[in-house]
ZADO-1210 file (C-alpha; in nm, 4 decimals, padded with zeros to 6 digits):
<atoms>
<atom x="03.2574" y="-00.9323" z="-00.6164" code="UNK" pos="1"/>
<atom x="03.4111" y="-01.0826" z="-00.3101" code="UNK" pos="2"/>
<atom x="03.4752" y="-00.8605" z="-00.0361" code="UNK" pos="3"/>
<atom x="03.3896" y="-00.5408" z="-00.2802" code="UNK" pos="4"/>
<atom x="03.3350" y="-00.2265" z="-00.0840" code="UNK" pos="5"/>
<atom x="03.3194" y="00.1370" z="-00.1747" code="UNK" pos="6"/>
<atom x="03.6594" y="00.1975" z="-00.2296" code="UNK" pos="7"/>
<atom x="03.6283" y="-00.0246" z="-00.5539" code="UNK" pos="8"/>
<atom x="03.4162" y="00.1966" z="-00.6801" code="UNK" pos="9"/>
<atom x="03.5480" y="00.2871" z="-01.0299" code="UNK" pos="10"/>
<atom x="03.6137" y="00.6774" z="-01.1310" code="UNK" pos="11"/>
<atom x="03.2421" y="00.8234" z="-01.1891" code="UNK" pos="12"/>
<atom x="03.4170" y="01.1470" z="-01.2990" code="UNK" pos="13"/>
<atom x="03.1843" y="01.3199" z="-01.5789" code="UNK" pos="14"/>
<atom x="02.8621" y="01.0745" z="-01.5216" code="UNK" pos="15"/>
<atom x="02.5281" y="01.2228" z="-01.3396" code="UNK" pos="16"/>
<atom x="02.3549" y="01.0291" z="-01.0951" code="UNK" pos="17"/>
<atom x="01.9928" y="01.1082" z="-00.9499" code="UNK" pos="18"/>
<atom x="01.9248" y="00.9619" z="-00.6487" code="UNK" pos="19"/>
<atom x="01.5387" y="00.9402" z="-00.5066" code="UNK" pos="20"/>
<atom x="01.5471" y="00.9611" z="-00.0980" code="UNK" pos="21"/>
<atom x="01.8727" y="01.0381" z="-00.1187" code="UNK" pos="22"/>
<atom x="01.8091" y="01.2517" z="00.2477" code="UNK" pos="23"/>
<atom x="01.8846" y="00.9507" z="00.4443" code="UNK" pos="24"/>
<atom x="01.9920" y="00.6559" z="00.5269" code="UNK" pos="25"/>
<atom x="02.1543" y="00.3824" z="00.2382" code="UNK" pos="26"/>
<atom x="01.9760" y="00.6666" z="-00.0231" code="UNK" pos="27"/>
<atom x="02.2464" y="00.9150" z="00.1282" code="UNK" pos="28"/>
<atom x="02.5056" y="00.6610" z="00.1517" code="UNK" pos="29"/>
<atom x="02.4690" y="00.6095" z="-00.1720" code="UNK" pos="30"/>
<atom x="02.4807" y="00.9657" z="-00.2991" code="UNK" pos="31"/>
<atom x="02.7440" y="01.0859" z="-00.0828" code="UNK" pos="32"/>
<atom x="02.9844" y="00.7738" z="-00.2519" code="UNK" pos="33"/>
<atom x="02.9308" y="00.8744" z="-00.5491" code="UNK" pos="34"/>
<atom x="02.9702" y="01.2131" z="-00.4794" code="UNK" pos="35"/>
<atom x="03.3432" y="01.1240" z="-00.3786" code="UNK" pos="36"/>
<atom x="03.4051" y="00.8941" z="-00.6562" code="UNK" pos="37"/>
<atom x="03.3526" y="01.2033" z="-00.9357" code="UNK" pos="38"/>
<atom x="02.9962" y="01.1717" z="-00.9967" code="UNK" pos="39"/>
<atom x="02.7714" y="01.5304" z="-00.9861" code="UNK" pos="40"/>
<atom x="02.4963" y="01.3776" z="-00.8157" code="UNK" pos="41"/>
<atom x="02.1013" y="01.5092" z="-00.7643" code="UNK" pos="42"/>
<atom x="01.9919" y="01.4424" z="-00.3907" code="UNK" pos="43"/>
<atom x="01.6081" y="01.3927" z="-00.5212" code="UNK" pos="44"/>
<atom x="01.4094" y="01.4133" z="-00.2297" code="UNK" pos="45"/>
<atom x="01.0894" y="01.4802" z="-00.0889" code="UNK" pos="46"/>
<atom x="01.1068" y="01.7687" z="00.1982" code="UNK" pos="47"/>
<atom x="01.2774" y="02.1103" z="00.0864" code="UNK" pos="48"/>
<atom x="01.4387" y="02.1337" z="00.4108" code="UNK" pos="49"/>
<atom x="01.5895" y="01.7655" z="00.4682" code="UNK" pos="50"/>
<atom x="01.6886" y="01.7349" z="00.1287" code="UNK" pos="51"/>
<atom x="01.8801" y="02.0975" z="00.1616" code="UNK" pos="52"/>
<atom x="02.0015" y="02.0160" z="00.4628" code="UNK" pos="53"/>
<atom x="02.1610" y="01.6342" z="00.3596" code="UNK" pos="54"/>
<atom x="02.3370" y="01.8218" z="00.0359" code="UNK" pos="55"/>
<atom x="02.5066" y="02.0454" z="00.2888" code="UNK" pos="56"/>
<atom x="02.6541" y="01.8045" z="00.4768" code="UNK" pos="57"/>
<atom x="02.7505" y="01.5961" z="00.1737" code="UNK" pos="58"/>
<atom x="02.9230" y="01.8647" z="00.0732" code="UNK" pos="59"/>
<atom x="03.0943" y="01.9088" z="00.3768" code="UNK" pos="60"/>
<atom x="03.1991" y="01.5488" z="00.3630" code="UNK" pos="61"/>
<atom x="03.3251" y="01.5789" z="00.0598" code="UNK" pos="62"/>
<atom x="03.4965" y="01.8627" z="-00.0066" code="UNK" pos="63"/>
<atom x="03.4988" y="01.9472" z="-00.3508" code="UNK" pos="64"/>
<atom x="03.2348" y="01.7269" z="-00.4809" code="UNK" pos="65"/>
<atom x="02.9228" y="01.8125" z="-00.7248" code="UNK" pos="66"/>
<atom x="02.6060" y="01.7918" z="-00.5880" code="UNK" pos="67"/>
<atom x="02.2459" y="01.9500" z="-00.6154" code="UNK" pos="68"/>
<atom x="01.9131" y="01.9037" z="-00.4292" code="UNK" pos="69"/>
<atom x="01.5874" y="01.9223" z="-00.6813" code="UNK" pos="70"/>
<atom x="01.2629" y="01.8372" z="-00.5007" code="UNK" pos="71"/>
<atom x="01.0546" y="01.5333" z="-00.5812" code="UNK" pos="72"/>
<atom x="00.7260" y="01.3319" z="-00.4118" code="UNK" pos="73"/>
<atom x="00.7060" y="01.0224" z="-00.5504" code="UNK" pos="74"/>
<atom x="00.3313" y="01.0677" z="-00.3715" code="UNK" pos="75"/>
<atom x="00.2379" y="01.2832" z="-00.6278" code="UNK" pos="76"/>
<atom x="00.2754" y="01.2327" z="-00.9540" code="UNK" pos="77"/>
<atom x="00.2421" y="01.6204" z="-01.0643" code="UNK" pos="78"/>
<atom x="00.5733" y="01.6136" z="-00.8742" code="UNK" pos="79"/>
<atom x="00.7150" y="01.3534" z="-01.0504" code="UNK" pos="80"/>
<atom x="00.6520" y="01.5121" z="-01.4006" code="UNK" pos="81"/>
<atom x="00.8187" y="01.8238" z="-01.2670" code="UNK" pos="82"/>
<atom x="01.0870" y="01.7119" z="-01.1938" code="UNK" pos="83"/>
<atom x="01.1025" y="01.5279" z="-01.4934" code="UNK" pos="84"/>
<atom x="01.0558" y="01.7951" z="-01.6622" code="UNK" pos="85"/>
<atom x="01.3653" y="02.0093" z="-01.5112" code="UNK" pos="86"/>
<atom x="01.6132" y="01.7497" z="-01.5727" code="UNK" pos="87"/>
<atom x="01.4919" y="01.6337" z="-01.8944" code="UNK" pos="88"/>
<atom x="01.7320" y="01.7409" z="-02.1143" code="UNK" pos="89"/>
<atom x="02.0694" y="01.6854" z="-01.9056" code="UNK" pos="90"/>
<atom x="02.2445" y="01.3889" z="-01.9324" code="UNK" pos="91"/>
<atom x="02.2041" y="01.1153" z="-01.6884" code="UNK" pos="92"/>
<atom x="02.4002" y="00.8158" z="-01.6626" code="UNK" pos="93"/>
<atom x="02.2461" y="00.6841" z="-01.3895" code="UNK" pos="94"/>
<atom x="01.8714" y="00.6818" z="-01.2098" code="UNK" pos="95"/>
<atom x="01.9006" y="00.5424" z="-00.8319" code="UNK" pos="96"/>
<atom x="01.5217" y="00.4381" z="-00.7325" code="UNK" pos="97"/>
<atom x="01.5854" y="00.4055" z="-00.3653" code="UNK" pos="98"/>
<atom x="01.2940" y="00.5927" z="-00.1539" code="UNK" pos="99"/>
<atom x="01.0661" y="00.4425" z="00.0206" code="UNK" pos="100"/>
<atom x="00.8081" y="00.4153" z="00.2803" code="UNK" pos="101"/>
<atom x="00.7860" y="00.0502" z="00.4854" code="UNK" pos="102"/>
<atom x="00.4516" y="-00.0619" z="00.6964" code="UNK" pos="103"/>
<atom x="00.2945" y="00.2709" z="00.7482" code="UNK" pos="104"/>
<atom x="-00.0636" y="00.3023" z="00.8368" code="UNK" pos="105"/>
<atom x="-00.2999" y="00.2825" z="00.5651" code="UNK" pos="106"/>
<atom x="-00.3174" y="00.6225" z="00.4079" code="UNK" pos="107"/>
<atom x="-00.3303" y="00.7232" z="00.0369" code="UNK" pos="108"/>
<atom x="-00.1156" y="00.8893" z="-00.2083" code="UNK" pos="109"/>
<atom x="-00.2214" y="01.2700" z="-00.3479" code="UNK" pos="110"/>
<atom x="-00.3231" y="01.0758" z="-00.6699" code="UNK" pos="111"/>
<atom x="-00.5411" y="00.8518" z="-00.4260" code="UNK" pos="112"/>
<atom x="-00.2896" y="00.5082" z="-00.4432" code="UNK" pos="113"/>
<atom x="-00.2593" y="00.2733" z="-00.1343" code="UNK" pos="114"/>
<atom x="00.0498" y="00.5087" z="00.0016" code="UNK" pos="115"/>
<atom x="00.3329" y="00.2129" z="00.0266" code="UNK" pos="116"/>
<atom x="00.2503" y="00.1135" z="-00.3703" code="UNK" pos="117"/>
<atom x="00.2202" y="00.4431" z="-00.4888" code="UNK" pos="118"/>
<atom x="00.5121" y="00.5777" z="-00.3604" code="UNK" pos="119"/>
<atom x="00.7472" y="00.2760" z="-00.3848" code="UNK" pos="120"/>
<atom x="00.6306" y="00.1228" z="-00.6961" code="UNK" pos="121"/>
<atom x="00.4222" y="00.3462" z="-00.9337" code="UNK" pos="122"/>
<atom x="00.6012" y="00.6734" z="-00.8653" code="UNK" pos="123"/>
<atom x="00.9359" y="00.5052" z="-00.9485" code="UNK" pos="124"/>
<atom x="00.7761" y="00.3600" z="-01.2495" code="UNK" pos="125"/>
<atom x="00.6444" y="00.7336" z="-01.3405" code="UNK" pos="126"/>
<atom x="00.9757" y="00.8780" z="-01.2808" code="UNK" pos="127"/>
<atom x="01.2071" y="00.5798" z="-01.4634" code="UNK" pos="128"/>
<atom x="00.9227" y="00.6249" z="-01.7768" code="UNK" pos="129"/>
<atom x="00.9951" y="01.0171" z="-01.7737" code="UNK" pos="130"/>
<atom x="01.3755" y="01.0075" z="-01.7415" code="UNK" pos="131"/>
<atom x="01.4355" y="00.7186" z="-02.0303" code="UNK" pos="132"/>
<atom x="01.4440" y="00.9082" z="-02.3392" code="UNK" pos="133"/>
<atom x="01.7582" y="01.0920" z="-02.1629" code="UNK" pos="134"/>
<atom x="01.8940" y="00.7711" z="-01.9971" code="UNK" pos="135"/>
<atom x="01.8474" y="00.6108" z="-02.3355" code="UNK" pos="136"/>
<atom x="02.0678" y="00.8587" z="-02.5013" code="UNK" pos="137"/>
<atom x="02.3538" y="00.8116" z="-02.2551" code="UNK" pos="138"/>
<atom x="02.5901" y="00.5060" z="-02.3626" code="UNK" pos="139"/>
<atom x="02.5829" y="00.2823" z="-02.0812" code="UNK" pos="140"/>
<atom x="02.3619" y="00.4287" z="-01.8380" code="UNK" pos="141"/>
<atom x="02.1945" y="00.2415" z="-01.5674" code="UNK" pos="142"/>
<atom x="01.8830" y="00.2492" z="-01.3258" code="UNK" pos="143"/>
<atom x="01.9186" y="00.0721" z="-01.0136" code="UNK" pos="144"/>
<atom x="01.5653" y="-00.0073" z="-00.8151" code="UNK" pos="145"/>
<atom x="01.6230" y="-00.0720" z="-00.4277" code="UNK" pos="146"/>
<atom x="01.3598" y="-00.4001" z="-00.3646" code="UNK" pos="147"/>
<atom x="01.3948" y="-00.5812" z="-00.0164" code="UNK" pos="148"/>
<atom x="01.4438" y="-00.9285" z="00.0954" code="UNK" pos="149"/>
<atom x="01.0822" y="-00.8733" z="00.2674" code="UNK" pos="150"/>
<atom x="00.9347" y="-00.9358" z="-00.0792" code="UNK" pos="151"/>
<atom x="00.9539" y="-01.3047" z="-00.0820" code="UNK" pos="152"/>
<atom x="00.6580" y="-01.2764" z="00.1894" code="UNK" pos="153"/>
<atom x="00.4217" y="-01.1469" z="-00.0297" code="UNK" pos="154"/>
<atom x="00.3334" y="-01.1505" z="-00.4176" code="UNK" pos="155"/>
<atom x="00.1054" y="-00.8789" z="-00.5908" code="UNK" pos="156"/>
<atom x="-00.2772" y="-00.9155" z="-00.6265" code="UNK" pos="157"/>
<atom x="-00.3062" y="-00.7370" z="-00.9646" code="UNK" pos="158"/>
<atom x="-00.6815" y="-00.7250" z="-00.8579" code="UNK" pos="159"/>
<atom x="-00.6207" y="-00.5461" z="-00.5446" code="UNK" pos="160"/>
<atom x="-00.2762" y="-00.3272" z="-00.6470" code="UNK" pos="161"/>
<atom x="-00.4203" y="-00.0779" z="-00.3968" code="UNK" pos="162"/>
<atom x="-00.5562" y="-00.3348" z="-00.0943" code="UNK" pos="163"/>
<atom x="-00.8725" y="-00.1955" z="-00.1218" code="UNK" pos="164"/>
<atom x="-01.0247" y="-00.5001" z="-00.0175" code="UNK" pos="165"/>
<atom x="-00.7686" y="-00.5252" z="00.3065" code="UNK" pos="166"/>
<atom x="-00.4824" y="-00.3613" z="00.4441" code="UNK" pos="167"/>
<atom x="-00.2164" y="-00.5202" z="00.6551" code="UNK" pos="168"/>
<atom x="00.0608" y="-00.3148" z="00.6520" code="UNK" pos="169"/>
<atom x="00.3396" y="-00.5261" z="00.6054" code="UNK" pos="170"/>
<atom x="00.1776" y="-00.7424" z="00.3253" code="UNK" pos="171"/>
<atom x="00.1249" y="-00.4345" z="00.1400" code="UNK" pos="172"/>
<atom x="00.5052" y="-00.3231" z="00.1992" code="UNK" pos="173"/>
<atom x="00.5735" y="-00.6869" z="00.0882" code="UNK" pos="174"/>
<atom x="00.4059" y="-00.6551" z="-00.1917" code="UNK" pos="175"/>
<atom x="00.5026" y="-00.3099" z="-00.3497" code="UNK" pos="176"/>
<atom x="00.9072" y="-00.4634" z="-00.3388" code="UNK" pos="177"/>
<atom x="00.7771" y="-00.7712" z="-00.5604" code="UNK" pos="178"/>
<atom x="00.5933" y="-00.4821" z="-00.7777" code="UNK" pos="179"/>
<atom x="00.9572" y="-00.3172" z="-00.7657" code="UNK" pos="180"/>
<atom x="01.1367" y="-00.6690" z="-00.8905" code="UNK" pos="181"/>
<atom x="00.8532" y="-00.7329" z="-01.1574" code="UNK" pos="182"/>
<atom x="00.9212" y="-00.3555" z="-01.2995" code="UNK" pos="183"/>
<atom x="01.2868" y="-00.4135" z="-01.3125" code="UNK" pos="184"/>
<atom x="01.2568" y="-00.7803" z="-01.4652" code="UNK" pos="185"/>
<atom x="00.9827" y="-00.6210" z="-01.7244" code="UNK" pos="186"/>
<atom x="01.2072" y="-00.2705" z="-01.8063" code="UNK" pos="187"/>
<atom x="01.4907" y="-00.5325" z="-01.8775" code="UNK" pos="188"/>
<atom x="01.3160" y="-00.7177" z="-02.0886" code="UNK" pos="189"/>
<atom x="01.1789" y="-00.4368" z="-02.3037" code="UNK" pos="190"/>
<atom x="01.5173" y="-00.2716" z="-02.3625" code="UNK" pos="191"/>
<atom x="01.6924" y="-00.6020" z="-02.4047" code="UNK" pos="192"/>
<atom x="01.4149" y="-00.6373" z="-02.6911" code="UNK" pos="193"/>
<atom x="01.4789" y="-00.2589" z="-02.8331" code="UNK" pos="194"/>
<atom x="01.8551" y="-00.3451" z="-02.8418" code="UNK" pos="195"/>
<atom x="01.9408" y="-00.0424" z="-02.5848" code="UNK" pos="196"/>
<atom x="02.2375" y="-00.0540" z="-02.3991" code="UNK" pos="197"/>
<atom x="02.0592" y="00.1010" z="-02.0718" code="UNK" pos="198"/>
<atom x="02.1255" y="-00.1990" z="-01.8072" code="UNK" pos="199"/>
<atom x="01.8506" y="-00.2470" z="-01.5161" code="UNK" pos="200"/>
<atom x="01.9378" y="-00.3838" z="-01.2272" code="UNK" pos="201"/>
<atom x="01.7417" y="-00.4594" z="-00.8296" code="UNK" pos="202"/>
<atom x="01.9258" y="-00.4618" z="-00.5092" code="UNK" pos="203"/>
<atom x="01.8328" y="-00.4916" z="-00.1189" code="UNK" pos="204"/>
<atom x="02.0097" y="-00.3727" z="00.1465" code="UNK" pos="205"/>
<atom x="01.9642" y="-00.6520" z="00.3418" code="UNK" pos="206"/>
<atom x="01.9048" y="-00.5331" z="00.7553" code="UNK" pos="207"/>
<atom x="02.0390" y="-00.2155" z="00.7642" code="UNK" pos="208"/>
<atom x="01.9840" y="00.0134" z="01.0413" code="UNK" pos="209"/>
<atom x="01.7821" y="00.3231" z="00.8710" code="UNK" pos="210"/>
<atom x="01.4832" y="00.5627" z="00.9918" code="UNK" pos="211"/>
<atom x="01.2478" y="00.3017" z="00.7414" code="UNK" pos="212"/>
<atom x="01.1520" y="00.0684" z="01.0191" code="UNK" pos="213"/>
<atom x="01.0172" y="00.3103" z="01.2801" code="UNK" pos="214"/>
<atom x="00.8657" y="00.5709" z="01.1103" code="UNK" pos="215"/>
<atom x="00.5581" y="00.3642" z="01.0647" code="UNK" pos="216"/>
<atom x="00.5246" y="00.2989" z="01.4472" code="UNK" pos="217"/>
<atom x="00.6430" y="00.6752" z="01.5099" code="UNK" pos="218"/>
<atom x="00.3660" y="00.7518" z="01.3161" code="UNK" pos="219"/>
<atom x="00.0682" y="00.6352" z="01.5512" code="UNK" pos="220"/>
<atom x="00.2311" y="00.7258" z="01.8242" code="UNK" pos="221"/>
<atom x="00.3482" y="00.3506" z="01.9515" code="UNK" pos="222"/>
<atom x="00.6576" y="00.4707" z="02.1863" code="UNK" pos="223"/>
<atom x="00.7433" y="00.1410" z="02.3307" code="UNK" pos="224"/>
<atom x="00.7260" y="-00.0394" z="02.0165" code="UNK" pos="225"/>
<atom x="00.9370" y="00.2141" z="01.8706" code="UNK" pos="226"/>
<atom x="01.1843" y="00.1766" z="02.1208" code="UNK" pos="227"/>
<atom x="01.1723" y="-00.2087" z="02.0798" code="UNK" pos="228"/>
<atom x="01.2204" y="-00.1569" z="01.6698" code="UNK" pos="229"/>
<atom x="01.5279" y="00.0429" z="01.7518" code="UNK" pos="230"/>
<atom x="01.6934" y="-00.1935" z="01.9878" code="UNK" pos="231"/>
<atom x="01.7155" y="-00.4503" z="01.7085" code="UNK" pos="232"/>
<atom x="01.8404" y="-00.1848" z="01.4965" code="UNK" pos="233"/>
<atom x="02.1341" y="-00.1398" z="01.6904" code="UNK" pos="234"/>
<atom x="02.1406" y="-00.5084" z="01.7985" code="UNK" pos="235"/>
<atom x="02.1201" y="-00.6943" z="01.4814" code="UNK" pos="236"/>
<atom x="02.0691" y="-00.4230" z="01.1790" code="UNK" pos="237"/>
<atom x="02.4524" y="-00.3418" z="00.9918" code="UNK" pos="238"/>
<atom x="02.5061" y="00.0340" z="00.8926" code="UNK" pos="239"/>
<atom x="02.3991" y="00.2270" z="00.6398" code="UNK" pos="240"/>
<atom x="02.7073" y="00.2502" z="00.4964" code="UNK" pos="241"/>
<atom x="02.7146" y="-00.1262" z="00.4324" code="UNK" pos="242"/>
<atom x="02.3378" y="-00.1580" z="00.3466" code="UNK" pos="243"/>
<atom x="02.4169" y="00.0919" z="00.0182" code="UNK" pos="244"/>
<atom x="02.6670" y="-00.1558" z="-00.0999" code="UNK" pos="245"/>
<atom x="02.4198" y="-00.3519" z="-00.3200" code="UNK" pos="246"/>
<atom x="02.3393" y="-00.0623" z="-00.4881" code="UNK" pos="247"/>
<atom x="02.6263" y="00.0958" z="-00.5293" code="UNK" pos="248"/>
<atom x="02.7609" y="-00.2097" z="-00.6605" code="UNK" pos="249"/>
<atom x="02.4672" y="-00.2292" z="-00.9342" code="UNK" pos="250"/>
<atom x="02.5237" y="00.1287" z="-00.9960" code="UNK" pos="251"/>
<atom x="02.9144" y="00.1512" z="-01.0566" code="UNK" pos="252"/>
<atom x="03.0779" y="-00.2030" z="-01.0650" code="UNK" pos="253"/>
<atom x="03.2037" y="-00.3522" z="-01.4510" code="UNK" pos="254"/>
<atom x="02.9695" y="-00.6288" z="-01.6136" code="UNK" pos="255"/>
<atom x="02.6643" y="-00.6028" z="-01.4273" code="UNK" pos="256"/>
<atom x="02.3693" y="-00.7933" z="-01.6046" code="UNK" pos="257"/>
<atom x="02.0605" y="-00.6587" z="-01.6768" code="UNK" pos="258"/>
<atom x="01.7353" y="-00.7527" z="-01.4220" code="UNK" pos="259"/>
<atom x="02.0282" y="-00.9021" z="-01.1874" code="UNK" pos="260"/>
<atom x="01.9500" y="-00.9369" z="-00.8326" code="UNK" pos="261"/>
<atom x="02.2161" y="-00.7776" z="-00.5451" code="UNK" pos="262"/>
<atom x="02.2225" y="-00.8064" z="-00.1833" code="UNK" pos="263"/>
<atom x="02.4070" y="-00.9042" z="00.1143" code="UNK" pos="264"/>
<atom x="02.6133" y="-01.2191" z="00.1007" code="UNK" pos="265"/>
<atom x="02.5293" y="-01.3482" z="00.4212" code="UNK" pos="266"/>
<atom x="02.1753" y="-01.5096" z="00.4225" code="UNK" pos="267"/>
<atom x="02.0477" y="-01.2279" z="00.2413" code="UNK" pos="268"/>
<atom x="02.1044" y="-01.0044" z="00.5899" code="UNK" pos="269"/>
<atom x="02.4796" y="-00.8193" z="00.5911" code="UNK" pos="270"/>
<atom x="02.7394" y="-00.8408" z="00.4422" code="UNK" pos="271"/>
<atom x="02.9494" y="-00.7656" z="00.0560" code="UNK" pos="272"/>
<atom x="02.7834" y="-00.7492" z="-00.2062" code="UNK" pos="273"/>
<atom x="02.6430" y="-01.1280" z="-00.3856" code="UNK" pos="274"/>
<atom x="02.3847" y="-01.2638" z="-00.6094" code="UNK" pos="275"/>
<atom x="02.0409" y="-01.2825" z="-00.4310" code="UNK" pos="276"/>
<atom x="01.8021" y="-01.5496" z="-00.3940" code="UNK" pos="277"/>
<atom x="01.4852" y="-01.3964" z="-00.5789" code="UNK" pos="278"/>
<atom x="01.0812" y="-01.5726" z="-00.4991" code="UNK" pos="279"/>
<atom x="01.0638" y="-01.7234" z="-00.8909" code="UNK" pos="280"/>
<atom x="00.7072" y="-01.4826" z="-00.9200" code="UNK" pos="281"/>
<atom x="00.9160" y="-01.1676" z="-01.0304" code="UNK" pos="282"/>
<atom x="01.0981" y="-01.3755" z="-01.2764" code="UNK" pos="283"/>
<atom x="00.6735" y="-01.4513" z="-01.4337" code="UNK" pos="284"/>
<atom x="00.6915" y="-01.3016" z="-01.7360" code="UNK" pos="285"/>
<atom x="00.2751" y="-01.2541" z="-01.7080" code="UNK" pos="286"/>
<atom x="00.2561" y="-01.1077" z="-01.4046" code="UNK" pos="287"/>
<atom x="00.5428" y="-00.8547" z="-01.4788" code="UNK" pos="288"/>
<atom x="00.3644" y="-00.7443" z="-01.7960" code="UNK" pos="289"/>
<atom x="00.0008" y="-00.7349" z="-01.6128" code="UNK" pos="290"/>
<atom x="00.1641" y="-00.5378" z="-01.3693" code="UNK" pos="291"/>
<atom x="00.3248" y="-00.3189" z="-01.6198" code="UNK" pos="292"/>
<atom x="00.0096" y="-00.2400" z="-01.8458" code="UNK" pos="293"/>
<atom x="-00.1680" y="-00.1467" z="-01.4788" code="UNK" pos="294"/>
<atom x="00.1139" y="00.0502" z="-01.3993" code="UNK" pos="295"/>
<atom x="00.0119" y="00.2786" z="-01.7270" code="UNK" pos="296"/>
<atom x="-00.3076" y="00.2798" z="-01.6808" code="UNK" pos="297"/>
<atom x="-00.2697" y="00.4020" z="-01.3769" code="UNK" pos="298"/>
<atom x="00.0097" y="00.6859" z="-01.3912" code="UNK" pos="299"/>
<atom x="-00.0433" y="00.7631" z="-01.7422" code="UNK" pos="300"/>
<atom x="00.3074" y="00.7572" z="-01.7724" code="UNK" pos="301"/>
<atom x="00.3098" y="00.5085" z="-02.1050" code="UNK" pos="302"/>
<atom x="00.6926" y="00.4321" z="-02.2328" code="UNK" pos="303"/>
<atom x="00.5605" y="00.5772" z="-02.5562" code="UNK" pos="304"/>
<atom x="00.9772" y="00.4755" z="-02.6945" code="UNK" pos="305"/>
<atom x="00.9270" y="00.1474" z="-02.5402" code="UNK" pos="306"/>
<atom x="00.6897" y="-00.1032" z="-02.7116" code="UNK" pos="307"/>
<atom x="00.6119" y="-00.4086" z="-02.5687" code="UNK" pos="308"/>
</atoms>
C-alpha cells in the first residue's frame, strides 16, 4: 500500500456505499471519492439540512455521480431502525461507520446512553446489526468502522459503559474508539466463524483537521480555547482529504483482511495508508464478547443470523 492515494481506488461502478456522517469532514471525503470512482453512495447523516446541503455539493463536484441523502441519528435508536428499515432490502456492498462525536460535555443520548458511547459505539453497532442480513447477501461486501489512535489512552469499563460513576470527557471519547475496535475484532470473528465472505475492517484518520475537535469546546462556549484547538489544526492536523485515506483504503483496496487495523504511516499521525499499531485489549477475545452481549442488551439490536 505504499504511497496509495485515491486515485488507486479501483472502479466501484454498480456497488452501494452508505456512509454515516458523511456531512463533513473525512465522512464526506470519503463519500464524495467514492462517488467519483462509480459507487451510488447514501450521505447518512444526522441534520436534514447539512446532510442536503453536503449531497449538493457532492454532486456538483462530481458531475454525474449517484448520490442520495437519507436521514439517520445514531443518538436515537428509533432512528437507526428507520433507516434500517428504508434501505433494507437494497443491496449494499459497503457500510462506512464513520460519525462521531469527540470530548463533548457530558450529555445523554435520546435512549438515555453516555452521548460519546451511544452515538459512536452502540448506534453503529445497532445500525451494522440491522444492515447485515443485506450486507450478508452481497458477495464481498465490507463494513469499515472509523476508531482513532486516541483509543490506546483508554480501555472500556464494562461496569461503567455509560461513566455513570465519572465523566471526563476525553476518557470517555477514549474509550467508545476501543468499544469501536472490540466490535470490529468481535463482528470478524463471528462471520469468520459463519463462513461469510462480509470482511470487517477499523481505520483512523490519524490528525486530520475536521470540525470533531472543537465542537466540544464550541459547545460551552470556550472561545479562546477554541481558537487555540484550531491553530493546531491548521498547524499540525493534515487534510481531510488525506485523513479519509485509511478508510477508503479498507473500503475499496484488493485483499484487505478481516478485523485489520489502517491508519497513517507516519507515527500513526499523517500520512498513506499502513498497518496500525493497535493497544493488545481490542485484540481480548473476553472483553470483545462482554462488550458485545452488553451491546444487545442494551440496543436490543441482537444479530439474530449471527450466533456466537
Amino acid at each position: 500500500m505504499s504511497g496509495w492515494s485515491a486515485s488507486d481506488i479501483p472502479d466501484q461502478g454498480g456497488r452501494t456505499a452508505v456512509v454515516t456522517g458523511a456531512n463533513s469532514g473525512i465522512g464526506y471525503v470519503a463519500a464524495r471519492e467514492l462517488a467519483r470512482h462509480g459507487a451510488h453512495v447514501v450521505l447518512a447523516c444526522r441534520d436534514e439540512g447539512r446532510g442536503g446541503d453536503a449531497t449538493a455539493r457532492l454532486l456538483a463536484e462530481v458531475p454525474g455521480a449517484h448520490a442520495e441523502f437519507s436521514r439517520l441519528d445514531l443518538g436515537d435508536l428509533s432512528s437507526v431502525r428507520e433507516f434500517a428499515a428504508r434501505h433494507a432490502e437494497r443491496r449494499i456492498d459497503l457500510l462506512v461507520n464513520n460519525a462521531g462525536v469527540m470530548a463533548l460535555p457530558y450529555s445523554r443520548t435520546e435512549d438515555g446512553f453516555e452521548r460519546q458511547f451511544g452515538v459512536n459505539h452502540l448506534g453503529h453497532y445497532a445500525l451494522t446489526g440491522l444492515l447485515l442480513p443485506t450486507l450478508r447477501r452481497t458477495p464481498g461486501s465490507r463494513v469499515v468502522t472509523v476508531s482513532s489512535f486516541m483509543h490506546m489512552f483508554a480501555n472500556i469499563d464494562i461496569n461503567d459503559l455509560n461513566s455513570e460513576r465519572e465523566y471526563r470527557r476525553w476518557v470517555a471519547y477514549s474509550r467508545s474508539k476501543t468499544a469501536n475496535l472490540l466490535f470490529a475484532h468481535e463482528l470478524s470473528r463471528r462471520l469468520a466463524a459463519a463462513g461469510s465472505s462480509t470482511v470487517v475492517a477499523a481505520v483512523h484518520p490519524g490528525y486530520a483537521r475536521t470540525n470533531l475537535q472543537t465542537a466540544g469546546v464550541r459547545m460551552e462556549g470556550r472561545k479562546r480555547t477554541e481558537k487555540v484547538v484550531e491553530l493546531g489544526n491548521r498547524i499540525a492536523a493534515q487534510s481531510a482529504e488525506q485523513g479519509a485515506l485509511p478508510t477508503l483504503f479498507a473500503a475499496t483496496a484488493p485483499g484487505v483482511r478481516g478485523d485489520s487495523f489502517t491508519g497513517p504511516r507516519f507515527v500513526a499521525w499523517r500520512g498513506a495508508p499502513a498497518p496500525s499499531w493497535r493497544a493488545p485489549w481490542t485484540l481480548n477475545d473476553e472483553a470483545a464478547r462482554r462488550l458485545w452481549d452488553a451491546s444487545r442488551e442494551l440496543t436490543g439490536v441482537a444479530y439474530e443470523d449471527l450466533p456466537g
